[in-house]
C-alpha positions in Angstrom: 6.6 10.8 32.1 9.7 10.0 29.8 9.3 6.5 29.1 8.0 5.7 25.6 5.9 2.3 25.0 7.7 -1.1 23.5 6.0 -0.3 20.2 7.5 3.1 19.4 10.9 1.6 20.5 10.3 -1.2 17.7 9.0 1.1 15.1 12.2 3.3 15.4 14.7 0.4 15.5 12.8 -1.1 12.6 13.4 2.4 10.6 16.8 2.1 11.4 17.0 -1.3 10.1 15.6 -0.2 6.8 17.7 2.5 6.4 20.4 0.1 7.1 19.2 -2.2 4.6 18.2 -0.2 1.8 21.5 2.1 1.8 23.9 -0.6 1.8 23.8 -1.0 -2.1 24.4 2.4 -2.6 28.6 1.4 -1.2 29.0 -1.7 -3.3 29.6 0.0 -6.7 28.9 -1.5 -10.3 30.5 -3.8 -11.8 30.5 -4.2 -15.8 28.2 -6.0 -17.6 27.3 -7.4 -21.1 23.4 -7.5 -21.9 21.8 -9.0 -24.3 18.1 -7.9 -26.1 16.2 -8.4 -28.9 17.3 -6.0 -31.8 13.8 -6.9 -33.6 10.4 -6.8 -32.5 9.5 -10.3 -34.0 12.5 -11.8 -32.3 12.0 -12.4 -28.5 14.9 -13.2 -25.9 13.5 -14.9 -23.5 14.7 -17.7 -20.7 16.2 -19.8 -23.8 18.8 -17.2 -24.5 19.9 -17.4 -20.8 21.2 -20.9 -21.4 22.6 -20.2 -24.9 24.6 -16.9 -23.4 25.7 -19.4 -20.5 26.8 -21.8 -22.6 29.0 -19.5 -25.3 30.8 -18.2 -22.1 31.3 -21.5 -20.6 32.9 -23.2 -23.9 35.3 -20.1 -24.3 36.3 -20.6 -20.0 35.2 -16.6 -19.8 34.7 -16.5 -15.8 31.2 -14.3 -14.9 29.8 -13.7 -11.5 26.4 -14.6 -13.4 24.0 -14.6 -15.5 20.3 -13.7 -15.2 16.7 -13.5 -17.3 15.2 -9.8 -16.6 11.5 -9.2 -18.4 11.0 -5.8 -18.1 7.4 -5.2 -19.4 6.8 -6.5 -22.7 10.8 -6.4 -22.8 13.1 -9.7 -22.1 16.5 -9.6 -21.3 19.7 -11.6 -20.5 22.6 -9.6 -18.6 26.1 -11.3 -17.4 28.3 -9.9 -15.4 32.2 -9.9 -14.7 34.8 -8.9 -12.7 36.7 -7.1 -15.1 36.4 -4.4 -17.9 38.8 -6.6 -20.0 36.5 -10.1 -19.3 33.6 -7.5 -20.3 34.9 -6.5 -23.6 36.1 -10.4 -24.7 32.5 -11.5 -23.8 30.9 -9.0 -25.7 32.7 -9.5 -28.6 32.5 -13.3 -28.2 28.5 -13.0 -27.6 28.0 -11.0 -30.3 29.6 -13.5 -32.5 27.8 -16.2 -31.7 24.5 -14.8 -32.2 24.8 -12.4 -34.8 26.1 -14.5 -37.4 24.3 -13.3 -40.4 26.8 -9.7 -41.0 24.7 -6.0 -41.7 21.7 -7.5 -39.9 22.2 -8.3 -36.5 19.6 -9.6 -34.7 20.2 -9.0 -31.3 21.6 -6.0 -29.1 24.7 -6.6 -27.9 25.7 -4.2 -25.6 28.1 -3.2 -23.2 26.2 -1.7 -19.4 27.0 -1.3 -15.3 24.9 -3.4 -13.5 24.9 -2.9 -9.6 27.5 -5.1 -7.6 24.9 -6.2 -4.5 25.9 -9.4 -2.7 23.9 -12.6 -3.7 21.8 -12.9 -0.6 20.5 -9.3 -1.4 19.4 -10.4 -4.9 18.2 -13.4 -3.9 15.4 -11.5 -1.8 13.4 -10.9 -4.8 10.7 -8.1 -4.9 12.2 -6.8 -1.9 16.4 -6.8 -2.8 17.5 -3.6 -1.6 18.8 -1.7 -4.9 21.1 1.4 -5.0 19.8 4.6 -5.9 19.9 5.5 -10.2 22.8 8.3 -10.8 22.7 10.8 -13.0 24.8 12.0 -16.0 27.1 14.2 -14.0 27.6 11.5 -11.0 27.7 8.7 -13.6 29.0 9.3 -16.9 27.5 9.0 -19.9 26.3 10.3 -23.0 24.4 13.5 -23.6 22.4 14.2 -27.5 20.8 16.8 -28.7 18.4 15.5 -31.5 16.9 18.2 -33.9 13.4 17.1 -35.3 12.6 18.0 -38.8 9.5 19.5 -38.6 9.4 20.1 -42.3 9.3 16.7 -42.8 6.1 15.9 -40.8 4.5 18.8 -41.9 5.1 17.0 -45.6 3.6 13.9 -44.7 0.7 15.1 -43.0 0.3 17.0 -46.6 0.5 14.1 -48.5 -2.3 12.3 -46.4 -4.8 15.4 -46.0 -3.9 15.5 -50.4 -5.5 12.0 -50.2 -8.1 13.1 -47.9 -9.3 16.1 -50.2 -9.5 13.2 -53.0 -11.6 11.2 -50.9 -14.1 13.9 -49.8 -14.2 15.2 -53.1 -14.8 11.8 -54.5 -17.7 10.7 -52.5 -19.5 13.7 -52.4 -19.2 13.5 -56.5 -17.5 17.0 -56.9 -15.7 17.1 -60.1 -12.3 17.8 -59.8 -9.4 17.8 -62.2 -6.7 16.8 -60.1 -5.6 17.1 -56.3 -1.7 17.2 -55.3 0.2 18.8 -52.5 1.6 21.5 -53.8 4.6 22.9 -51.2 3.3 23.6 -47.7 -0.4 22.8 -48.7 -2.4 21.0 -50.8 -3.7 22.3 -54.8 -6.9 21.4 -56.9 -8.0 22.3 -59.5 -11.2 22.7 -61.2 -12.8 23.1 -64.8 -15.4 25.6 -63.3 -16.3 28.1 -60.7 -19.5 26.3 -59.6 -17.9 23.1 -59.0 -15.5 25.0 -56.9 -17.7 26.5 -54.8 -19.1 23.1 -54.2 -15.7 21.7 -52.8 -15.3 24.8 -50.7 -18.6 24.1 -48.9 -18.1 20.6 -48.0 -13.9 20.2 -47.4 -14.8 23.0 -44.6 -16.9 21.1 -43.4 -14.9 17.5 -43.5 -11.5 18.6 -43.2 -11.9 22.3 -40.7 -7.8 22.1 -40.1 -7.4 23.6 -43.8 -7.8 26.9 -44.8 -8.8 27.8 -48.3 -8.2 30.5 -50.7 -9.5 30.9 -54.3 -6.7 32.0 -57.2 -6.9 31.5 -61.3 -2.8 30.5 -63.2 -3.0 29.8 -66.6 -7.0 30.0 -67.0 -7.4 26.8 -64.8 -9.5 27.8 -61.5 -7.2 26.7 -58.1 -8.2 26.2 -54.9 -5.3 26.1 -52.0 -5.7 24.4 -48.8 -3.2 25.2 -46.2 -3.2 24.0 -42.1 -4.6 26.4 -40.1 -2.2 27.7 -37.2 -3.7 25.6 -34.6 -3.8 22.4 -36.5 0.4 23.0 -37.6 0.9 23.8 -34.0 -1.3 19.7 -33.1 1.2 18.1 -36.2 4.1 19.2 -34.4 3.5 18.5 -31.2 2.6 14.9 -31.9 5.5 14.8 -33.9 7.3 15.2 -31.1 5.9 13.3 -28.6 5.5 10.4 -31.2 9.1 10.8 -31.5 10.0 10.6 -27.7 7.6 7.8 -27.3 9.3 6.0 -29.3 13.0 6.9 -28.8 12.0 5.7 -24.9 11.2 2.2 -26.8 14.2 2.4 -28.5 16.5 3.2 -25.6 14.6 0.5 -23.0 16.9 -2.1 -25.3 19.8 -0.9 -23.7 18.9 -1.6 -20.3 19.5 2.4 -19.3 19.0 3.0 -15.6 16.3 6.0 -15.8 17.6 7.8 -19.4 16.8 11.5 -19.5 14.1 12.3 -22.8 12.8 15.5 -22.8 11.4 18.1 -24.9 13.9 21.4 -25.3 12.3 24.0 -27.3 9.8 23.8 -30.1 11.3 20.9 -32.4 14.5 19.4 -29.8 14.6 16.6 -28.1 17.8 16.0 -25.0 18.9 12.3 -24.4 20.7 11.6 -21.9 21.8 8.4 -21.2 24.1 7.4 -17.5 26.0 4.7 -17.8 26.1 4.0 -21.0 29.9 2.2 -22.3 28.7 1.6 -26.1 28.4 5.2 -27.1 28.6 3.6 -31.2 25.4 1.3 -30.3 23.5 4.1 -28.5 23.7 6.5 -32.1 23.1 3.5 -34.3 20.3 2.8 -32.2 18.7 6.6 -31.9 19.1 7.0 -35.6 17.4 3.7 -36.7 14.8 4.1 -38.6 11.3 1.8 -39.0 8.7 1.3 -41.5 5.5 -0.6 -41.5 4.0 -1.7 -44.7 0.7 -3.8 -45.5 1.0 -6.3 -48.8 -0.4 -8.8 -50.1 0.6 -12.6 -49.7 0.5 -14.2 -52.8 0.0 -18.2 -52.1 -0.8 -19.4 -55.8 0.7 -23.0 -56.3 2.8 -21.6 -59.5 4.2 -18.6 -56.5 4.6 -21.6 -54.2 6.2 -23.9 -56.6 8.8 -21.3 -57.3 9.4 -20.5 -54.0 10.6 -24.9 -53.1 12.6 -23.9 -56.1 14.6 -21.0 -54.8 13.4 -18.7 -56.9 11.1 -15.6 -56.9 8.8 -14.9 -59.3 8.6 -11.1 -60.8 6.7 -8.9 -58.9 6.8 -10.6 -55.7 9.4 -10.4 -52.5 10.4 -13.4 -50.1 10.1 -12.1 -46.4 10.1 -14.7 -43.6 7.8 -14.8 -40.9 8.2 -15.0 -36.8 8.8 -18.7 -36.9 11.0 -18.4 -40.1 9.0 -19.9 -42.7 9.1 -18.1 -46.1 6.6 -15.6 -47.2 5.9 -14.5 -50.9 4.7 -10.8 -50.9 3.7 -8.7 -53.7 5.7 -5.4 -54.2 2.8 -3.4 -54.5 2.3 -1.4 -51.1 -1.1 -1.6 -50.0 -1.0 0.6 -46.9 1.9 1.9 -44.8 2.6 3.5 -41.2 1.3 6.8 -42.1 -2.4 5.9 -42.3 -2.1 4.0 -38.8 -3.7 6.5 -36.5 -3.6 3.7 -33.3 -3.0 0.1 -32.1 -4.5 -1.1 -28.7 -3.7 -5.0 -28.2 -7.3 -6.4 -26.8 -9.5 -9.7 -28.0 -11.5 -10.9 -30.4 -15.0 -10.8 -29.3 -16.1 -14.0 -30.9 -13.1 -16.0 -30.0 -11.6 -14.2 -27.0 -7.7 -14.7 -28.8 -5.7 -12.0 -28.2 -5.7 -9.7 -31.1 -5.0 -6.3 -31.8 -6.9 -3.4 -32.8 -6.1 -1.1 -35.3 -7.3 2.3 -36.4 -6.6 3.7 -39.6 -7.0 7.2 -40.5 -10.0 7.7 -43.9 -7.7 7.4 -46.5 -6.4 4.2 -45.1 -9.8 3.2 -44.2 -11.1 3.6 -47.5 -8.3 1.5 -49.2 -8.4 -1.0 -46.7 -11.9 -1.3 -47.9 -11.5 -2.2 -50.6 -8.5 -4.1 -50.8 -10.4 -6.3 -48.1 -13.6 -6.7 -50.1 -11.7 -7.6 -53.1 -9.5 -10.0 -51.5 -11.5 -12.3 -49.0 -9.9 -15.8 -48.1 -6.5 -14.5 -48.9 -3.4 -13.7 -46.6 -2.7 -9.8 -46.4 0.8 -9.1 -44.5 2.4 -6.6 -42.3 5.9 -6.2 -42.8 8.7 -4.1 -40.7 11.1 -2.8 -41.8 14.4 -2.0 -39.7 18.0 -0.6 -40.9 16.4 -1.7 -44.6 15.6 -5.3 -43.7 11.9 -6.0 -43.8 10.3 -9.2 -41.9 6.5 -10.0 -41.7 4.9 -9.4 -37.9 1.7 -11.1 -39.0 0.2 -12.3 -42.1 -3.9 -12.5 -41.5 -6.5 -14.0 -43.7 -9.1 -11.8 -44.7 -11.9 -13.2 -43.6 -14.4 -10.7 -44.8 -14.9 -6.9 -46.3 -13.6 -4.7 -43.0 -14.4 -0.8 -43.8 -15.0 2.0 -41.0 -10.8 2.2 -40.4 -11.2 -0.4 -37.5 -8.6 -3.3 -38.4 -8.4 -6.5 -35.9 -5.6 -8.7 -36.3 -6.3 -12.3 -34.6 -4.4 -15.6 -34.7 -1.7 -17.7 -32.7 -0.6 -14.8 -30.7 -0.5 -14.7 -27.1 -1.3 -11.4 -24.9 1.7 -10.2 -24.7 2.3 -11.3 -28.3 -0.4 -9.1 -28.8 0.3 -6.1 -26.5 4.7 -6.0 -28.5 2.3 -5.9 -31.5 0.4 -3.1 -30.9 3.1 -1.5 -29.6 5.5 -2.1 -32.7 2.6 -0.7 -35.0 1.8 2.2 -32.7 5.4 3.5 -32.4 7.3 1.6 -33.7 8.5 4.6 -36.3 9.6 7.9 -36.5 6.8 10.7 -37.1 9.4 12.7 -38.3 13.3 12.1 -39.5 16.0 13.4 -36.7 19.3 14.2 -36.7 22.0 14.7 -33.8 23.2 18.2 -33.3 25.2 17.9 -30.4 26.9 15.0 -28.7 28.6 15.5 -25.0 30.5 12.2 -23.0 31.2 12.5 -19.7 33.9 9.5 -18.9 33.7 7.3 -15.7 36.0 9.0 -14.3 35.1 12.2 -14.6 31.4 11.2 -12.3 33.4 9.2 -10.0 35.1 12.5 -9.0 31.8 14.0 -8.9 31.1 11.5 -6.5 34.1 11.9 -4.2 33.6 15.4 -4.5 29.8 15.3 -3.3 30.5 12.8 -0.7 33.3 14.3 0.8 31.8 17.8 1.5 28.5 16.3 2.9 30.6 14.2 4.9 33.4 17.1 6.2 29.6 19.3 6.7 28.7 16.0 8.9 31.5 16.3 11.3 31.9 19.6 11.6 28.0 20.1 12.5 28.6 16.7 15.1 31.5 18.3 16.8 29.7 21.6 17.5 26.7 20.1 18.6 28.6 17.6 20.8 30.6 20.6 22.3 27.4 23.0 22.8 24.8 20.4 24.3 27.0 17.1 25.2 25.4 14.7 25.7 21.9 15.7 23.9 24.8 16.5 21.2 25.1 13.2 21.1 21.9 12.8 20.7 21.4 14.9 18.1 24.3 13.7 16.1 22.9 9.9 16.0 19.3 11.6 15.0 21.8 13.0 12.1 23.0 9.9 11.2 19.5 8.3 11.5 18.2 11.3 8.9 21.1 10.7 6.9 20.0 6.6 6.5 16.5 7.1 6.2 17.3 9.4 3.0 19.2 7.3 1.2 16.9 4.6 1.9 14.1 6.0 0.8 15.9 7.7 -2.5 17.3 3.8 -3.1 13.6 2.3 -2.5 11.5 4.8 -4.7 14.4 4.4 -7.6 15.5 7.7 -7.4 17.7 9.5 -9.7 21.1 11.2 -7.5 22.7 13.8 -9.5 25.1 16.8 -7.9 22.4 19.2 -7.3 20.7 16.1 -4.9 23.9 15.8 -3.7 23.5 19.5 -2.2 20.4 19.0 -1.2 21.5 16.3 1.5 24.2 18.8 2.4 21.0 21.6 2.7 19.1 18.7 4.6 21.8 18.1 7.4 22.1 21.6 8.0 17.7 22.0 8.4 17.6 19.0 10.5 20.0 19.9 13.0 18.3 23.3 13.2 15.7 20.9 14.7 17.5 19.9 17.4 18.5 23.0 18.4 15.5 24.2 18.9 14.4 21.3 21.1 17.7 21.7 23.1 17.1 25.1 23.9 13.4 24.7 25.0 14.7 22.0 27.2 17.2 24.8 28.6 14.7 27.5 28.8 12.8 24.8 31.1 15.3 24.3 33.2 16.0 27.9 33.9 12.2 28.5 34.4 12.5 26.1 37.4 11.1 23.2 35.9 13.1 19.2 37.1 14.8 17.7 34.7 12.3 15.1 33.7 9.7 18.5 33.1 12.1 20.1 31.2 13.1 17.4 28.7 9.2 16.2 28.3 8.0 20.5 27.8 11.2 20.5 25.7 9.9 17.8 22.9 6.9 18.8 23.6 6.4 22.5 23.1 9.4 23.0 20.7 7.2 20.4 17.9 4.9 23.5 16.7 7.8 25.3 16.0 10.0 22.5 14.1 5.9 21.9 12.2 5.7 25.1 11.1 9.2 26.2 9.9 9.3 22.6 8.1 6.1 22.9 6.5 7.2 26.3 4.9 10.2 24.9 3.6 8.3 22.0 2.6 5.6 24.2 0.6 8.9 25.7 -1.1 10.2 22.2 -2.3 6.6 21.5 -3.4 6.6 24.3 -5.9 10.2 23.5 -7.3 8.9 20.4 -7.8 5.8 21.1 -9.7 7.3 24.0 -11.9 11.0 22.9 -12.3 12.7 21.1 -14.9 15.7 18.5 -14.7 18.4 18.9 -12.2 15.4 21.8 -10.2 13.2 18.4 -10.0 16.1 16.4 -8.9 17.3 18.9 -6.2 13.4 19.1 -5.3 13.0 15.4 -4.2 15.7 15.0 -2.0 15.0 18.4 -0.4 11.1 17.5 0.2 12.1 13.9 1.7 15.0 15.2 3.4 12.4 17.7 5.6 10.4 14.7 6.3 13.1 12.2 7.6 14.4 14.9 9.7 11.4 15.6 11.5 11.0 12.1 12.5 14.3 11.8 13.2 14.6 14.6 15.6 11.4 14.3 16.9 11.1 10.4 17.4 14.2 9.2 17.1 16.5 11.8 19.4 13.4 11.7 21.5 13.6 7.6 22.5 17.6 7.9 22.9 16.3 10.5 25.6 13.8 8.5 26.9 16.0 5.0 26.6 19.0 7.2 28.4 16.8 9.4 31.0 13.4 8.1 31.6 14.9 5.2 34.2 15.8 7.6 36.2 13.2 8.0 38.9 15.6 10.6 40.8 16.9 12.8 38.6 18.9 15.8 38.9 20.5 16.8 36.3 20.9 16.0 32.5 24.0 16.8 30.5 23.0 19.7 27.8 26.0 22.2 28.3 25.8 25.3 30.4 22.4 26.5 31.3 22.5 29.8 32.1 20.3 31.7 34.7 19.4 35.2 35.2 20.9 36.3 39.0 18.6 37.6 41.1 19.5 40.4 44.2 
């Protein structure tokens, strides 16, 4: 009756090894680290920089505990770590050094980090190595910014390209216009007559329905204003912002953050928050960098080429070098820069099947890519970066023949993933609008670590003090239900360490919320087993009703709970989400492990018994009868 098969006694020892497993990392700390990334997008770091970073540590005898390659998406990387903060600091510096040798334009991130201090053999088991669980600001320390976006600024430069626009419209629909300029918040022209006027009314509503016009006369000259409807200011914004983010998450995946905090606060805020982070300096440097993208043209004349074995530059034109090095000329004039890009999807050329990458240009930039294309065929048109003022070409094309409609492929020796940093770089690889910091918080080391004791020790005091009062009230089912705990308590943290979870103080409660529920589990079982007992039932009856008859209860005050965590979850924000996810996995480990788990220990301890009389579950009282 209370004998479970082999394979539910294997399933539950196999949870426990799991939780095992996957919480040991969580007790082996961090220890410091230097990482190394690419500081330019046409600069990769890749298993070649592994060898170089082991080699500058092993001529300057810097002891490490190793170093490793990490490609993280698109992303390569090159981390060593040490045994002290003080080896730490000496290898940066030394690092840093030896590849950035050129000074004010480094190019590569050097940058101080924690990296988790697992054993080798847990490493060494690849896709499955057990990792700790992330930790928040508050458990971790860190650095908190508060970035303000200028939304005056994007409202400019989506001004200046609807100006262009109007120009455009105006042009090819042949409606005479003096001039077109953005005038303020919104965009002036001006016309000789009324009639020609009215004409431009009727077809910019048409084309451009974000602006709305009004008619006024200055000086005898006939106007005509065009200003962003509230709707379409509302759109300008919000991308904006969430170009901004986008890209700041870029930005930030270069310093190797264990899951940063970017989020929207307000209408025009952004919060960063980023745990673990040593280099405060490089983190600002690298949140205020700015990028530009600009589209020239190559000149490769002999007399330009000539001058350029020469060492000189001829007038008008700009040496840039390309992704292998080699010297470009450029011309200064800019054909087309990162404000007429409206997308960049890496994909292939359909003839060829190279990877390529496809751009779309908004219909001022298609119109002057036109041209520039159909004027220019069999000769080299560049893009150019530019980063913290330096510039450096990502591709230089040849124009192979006129390209209008605002769809732009760029092909050549470029592998996928080439392609795919590409069309990333040109998709976000700037700032939709400038941004400053407001507000800057650091929370030391210290400071989280005492978080941290904190937390622990007052889910761990809550531990023993439920154990002992269990163990008193129900003996040896006490002692059931305390291993059950434990087994809840495992199964927790290894499922918060597999999914990557994020720990900060509120999830810390929520464990402390979780023991308390799941033991509330037990209790009920207990006393249905009691209630058995003084019913009549043997003991064998009563422990199989017991599990049995108490589960509908345990189902149904979980699943409330459960539907609780569900909504914080869906409609919180921040630490609300974090408390949230531990709350909603905690109710799930605890019902297997009061229902399964305490359940076999029964079975394992009690179902052998073929004669049995009693079962230790404290004092069962019965009603006396006359």
């Amino acid at each position: 009756m209370n004998r479970y098969p082999l394979w539910k006694y294997i399933t539950v020892l196999i949870a426990v090894f799991i939780g095992l497993l996957y919480t040991l990392p969580n007790f082996y700390g961090e220890s410091p680290a230097v990482q190394v990334s690419s500081a330019k997008a046409t600069i990769k770091v890749d298993t070649a920089m592994l060898s170089r970073v082991e080699q500058v540590l092993a001529d300057a005898k810097i002891p490490n505990e190793g170093v490793y390659y990490e490609q993280n998406g698109t992303l390569g990387t090159v981390r060593a770590r040490f045994t002290s903060t003080d080896l730490q600091l000496q290898a940066r510096d030394l690092i840093d050094k030896s590849l950035n040798t050129i000074p004010g334009d480094p190019h590569y991130t050097v940058a101080l980090n924690l990296l988790p201090a697992s054993p080798t053999w847990m490493r060494a088991m690849g896709w499955f190595a057990p990792k700790p669980m992330y930790l928040g600001l508050d458990l971790r320390g860190g650095v908190h910014f508060l970035l303000q976006v200028d939304m005056q600024g994007a409202l400019t430069a989506r001004y200046d390209s609807l100006a262009a626009d109007v120009r455009s419209v105006l042009r090819d629909q042949k409606v005479n216009v003096a001039g077109v300029e953005r005038s303020g918040m919104g965009v002036a022209a001006t016309f000789a007559n009324a009639q020609d006027r009215d004409r431009a009314i009727s077809t910019l509503r048409t084309r451009l329905p974000d602006l709305e016009f009004t008619e006024s006369e200055e000086n005898g000259k006939l106007l005509l204003m065009g200003a962003l409807n509230p709707a379409a200011v509302t759109r300008v914004q919000d991308s904006a912002l969430k170009q901004n983010i986008n890209t700041l998450h870029n930005r930030i995946n270069e310093l190797g953050v264990a899951e940063p905090v970017i989020q929207q606060q307000g209408s025009d805020r952004i919060v960063v928050q980023l745990p673990g982070v040593q280099d405060v300096a490089k983190a600002k440097e690298l949140l205020g960098r700015t990028a530009t993208l600009e589209i020239r043209m190559v000149d490769d004349s002999p007399a330009a080429q000539a001058a350029l074995l020469g060492g000189s530059v001829p007038f008008g034109l700009e040496r840039y070098s390309d992704r292998d090095g080699r010297p470009i000329l450029v011309r200064r004039q800019v054909v087309l820069t990162g404000e007429n890009l409206q997308d960049a999807q890496p994909g292939r050329d359909s003839q060829t099947q190279q990877a390529a990458v496809h751009l779309t240009l908004d219909s001022k930039g298609a119109r002057i890519f036109r041209d520039v294309t159909r004027d220019n065929i069999g000769k080299r048109m560049a893009i150019l970066l530019f980063e913290n003022g330096k510039g450096e070409v990502v591709t230089a094309p040849v124009i192979r023949s006129e390209i209008a409609g605002g769809q732009v492929q760029i092909s050549g020796s470029m592998s996928s993933e080439e392609a795919a940093d590409t069309a990333l770089l040109l998709r976000a690889g700037a700032l939709a609008a400038p941004m400053s910091i407001i507000e800057e918080r650091t929370i030391g080391p210290s400071l989280g670590a005492d978080n941290i004791s904190k937390g622990f020790h007052s889910t761990l005091y809550g531990f023993l003090a439920i154990a002992v009062f269990i163990i008193l009230y129900y003996h040896l089912f006490g002692v059931f239900s305390t291993v059950g705990l434990t087994l809840n308590v495992l199964l927790l943290l290894a499922l918060l360490s597999m999914l990557q979870a994020t720990l900060t103080l509120p999830g810390i409660a929520a464990i402390a919320l979780t023991l308390g529920m799941a033991i509330d589990s037990n209790v009920l079982i207990n006393e249905r087993i009691r209630e058995e007992l003084r019913a009549g039932a043997s003991p064998q009856q009563a422990i199989h009703h017991g599990f049995e008859r108490a589960w509908g209860t345990i189902l149904d005050s979980n699943l409330t709970t459960l539907i609780v965590g569900l909504a914080l979850l869906a409609f919180g924000s921040g630490p609300i989400r974090g408390f949230a996810v531990v709350h909603c996995l905690g109710i799930l480990t605890s019902m297997f492990s009061s229902v399964v788990g305490v359940r076999a220990l029964a079975n394992l301890w009690y179902g052998r018994k073929k004669k049995l009389t009693s079962i230790s579950i404290g004092e069962v009282w019965k009603p006396k009868t006359n």
